[in-house]
N, C-alpha and C positions, 0 to 999 in steps of 0.2 A: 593793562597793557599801555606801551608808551611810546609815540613817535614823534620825534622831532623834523622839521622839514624847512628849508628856504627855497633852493631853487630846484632840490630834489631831494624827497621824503625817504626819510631814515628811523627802519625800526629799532626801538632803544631797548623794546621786550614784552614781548609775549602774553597774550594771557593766563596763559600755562607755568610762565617761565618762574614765579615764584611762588610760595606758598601762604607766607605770615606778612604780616603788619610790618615786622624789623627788617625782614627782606627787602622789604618796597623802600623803606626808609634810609636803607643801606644803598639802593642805587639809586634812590636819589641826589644822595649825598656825593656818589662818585660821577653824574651825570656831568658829563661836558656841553655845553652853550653851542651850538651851533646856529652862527652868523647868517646873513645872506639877502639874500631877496623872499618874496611873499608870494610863494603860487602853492595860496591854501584851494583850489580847486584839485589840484595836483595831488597836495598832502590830505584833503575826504578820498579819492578817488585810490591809494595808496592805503589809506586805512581800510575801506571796503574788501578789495582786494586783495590785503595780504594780513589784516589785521583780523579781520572779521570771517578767518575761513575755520574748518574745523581743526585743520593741520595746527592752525596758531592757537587754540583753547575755545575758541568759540562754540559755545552748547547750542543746540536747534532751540530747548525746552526754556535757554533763558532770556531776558529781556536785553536789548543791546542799547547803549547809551556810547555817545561820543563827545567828549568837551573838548573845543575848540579854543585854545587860548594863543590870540593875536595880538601882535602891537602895531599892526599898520593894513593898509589896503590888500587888498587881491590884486596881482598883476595877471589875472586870468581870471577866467570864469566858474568863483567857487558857487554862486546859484546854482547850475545847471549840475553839477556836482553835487551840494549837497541836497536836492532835489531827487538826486536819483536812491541817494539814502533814506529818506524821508518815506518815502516811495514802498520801499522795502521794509518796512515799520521803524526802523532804527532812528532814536531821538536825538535828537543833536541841541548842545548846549553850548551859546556862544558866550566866551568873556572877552570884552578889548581893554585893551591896557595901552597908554599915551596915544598913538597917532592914530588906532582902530579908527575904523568906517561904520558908525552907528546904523548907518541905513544898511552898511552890507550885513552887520550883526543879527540882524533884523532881518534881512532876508534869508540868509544862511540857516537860524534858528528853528526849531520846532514853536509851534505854537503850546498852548498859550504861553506870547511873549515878554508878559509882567514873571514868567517865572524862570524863560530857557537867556533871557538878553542878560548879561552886566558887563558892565561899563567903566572903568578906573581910570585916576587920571596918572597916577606912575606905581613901578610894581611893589613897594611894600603895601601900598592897597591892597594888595590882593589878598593878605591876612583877612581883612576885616568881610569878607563874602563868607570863610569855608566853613562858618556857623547854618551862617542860612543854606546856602548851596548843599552843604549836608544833609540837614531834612528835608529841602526840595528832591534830590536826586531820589534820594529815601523813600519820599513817598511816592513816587513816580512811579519808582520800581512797583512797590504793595499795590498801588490801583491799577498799574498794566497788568499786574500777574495774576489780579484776581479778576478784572473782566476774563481772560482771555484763559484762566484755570475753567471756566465752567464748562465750557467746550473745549477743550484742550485737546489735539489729536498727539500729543508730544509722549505720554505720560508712559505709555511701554515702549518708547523708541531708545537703543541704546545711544547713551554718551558717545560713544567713538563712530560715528558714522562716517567719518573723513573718505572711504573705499565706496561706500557707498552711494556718495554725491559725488563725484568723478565721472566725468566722462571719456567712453576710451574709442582709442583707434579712429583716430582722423586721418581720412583719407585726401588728397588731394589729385583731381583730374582736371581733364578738359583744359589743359593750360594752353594758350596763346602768348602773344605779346602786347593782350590790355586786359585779360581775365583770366577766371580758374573756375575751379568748382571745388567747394567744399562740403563732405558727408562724415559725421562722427554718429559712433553708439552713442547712446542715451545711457546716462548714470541709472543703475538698480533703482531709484528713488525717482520717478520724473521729478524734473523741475518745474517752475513756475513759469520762469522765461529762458531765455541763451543771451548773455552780451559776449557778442564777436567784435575784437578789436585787430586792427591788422595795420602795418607800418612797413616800411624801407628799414631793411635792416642798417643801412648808413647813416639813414637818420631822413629822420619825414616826420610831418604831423601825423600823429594816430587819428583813423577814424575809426568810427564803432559803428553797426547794427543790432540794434535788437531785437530777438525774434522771439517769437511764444514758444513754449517749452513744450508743445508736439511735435516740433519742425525742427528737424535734424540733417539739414543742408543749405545750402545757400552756396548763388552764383555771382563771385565777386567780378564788377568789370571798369571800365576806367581807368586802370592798373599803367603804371607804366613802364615802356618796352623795358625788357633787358635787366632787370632790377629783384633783388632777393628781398620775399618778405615776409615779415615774424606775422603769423597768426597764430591770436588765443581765443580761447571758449570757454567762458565763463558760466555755471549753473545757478541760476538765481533762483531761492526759497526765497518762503513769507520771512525768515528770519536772518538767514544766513546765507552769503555767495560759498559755493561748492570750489574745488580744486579747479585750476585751472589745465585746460587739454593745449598741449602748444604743437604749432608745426612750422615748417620752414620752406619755402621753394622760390624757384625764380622764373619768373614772365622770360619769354622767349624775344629773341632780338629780334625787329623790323625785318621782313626778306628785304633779298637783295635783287637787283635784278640783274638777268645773265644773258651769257651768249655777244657779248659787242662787238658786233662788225663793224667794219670800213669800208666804205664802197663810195663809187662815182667821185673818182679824186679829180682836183684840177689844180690851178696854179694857187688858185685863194679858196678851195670851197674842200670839200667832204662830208660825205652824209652818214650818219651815224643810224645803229638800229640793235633793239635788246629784246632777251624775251622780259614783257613786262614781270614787275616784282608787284606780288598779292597785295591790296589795300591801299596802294602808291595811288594819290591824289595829284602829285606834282612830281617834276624830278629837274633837279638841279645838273647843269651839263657844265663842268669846265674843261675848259682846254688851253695848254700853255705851248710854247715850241721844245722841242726834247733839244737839252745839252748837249755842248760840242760833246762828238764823238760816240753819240749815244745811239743807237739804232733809230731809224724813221719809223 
């Protein structure tokens, strides 16, 4: 499978999507360059997520690798990103090429780092790695697959589980205008954990929680008034992230406060009175003179 990314991560194909050797070779050939800026935290978090699920080829039964080939810095947080892959067994293989960040290479990487780091200084170097890098990957695969064949709980599970790592039916209650409550079924399969990520559908920073995979709700609060927002539920295996569950709703707008009267008028004064509005800390009062001809 193949993605390209700069400022936002683009799947080029599938793990599924082809079969042979001359296939692969074939779109690579046709592959276009995509320019831009570097938010390779964006571009792990982008592969987990839509690379790495069963829908896109991803087998529970096999070993998951991701090579990372960079020519410059992170302008975001790809640690914390690829941390969370690392995490979920998946090995990550750093290469930079001209302006790469050795130390970030180095952080990003699986250990050991004499085998997951390299380093170039411009890209027809990168011929002279895919010897070594070959039998590295190679053998990587043979000793992960053979600790983890001895105890293997994989080996009668079917290939196509995609239906059955989903979680369904999200529910969304309890809405105010700075929280919600959200409750979903649990996929046929528990998972290991849940990443909940939830954003402004206009555009906001996404935040995430992650929850252990018996716990099948959570009270988001904070939120702000009046605002629609994209929630997803992600199922996290020792191997593999499950489908994602999505849903939609909008935080309720601020009350208002009602009822204004007028009373006690005099030449300069007037006294003003409402029924108060729920959670109102303060309330701002203006007042102007109404326009020739405008009722008093």
């Amino acid at each position: 499978g193949l993605s390209q990314y700069s400022s936002d991560p683009r799947t080029e194909w599938d793990l599924n999507t082809y079969s042979t050797r001359d296939q692969v070779l074939e779109a690579l050939r046709n592959l276009r360059y995509k320019g831009g800026n570097t938010f390779t935290g964006l571009a792990l978090t982008h592969v987990l997520e839509q690379n790495l699920k069963p829908d896109a080829g991803a087998r529970l039964e096999a070993e998951k690798l991701v090579i990372l080939l960079t020519d410059g810095k992170s302008q975001d947080d790809a640690n914390l990103a690829a941390q969370t892959l690392k995490n979920l067994g998946i090995e990550i293989f750093a290469i930079g090429v001209k302006n790469a960040d050795e130390a970030e290479l180095k952080q990003v990487a699986s250990e050991p780092l004499e085998l997951t780091v390299y380093n170039v200084l411009d890209f027809p170097l990168l011929s002279s790695l895919v010897g070594r890098l070959t039998q590295v990957l190679c053998s990587r695969i043979k000793e992960k697959s053979n600790k983890e064949n001895a105890g293997s709980t994989f080996k009668d599970i079917p290939v196509n589980m995609g239906p059955q790592l989903r979680p369904t039916d999200l529910k969304i209650s309890a809405v105010t205008s700075k929280s919600m409550h959200l409750t979903w079924s649990p996929p046929l399969r528990p998972p290991k954990k849940y990443r909940l990520v939830y954003y402004p559908s206009k555009g906001g920073i996404p935040k995430e929680v992650v929850l252990d995979g018996a716990v099948s709700s959570l009270q988001l609060s904070n939120l702000t008034s009046h605002t629609e927002y994209l929630v997803s539920v992600f199922p996290i295996y020792d191997t593999v992230v499950g489908d994602e569950l999505r849903g939609v709703t909008s935080t309720l707008p601020l009350s208002s406060p009602r009822s204004l009267r007028v009373s006690e008028l005099s030449h300069n004064s007037i006294r003003l009175s409402w029924k108060a509005a729920q959670g109102a800390t303060q309330y701002l009062v203006l007042c102007s003179a109404a326009p020739d001809g405008a009722e008093d």
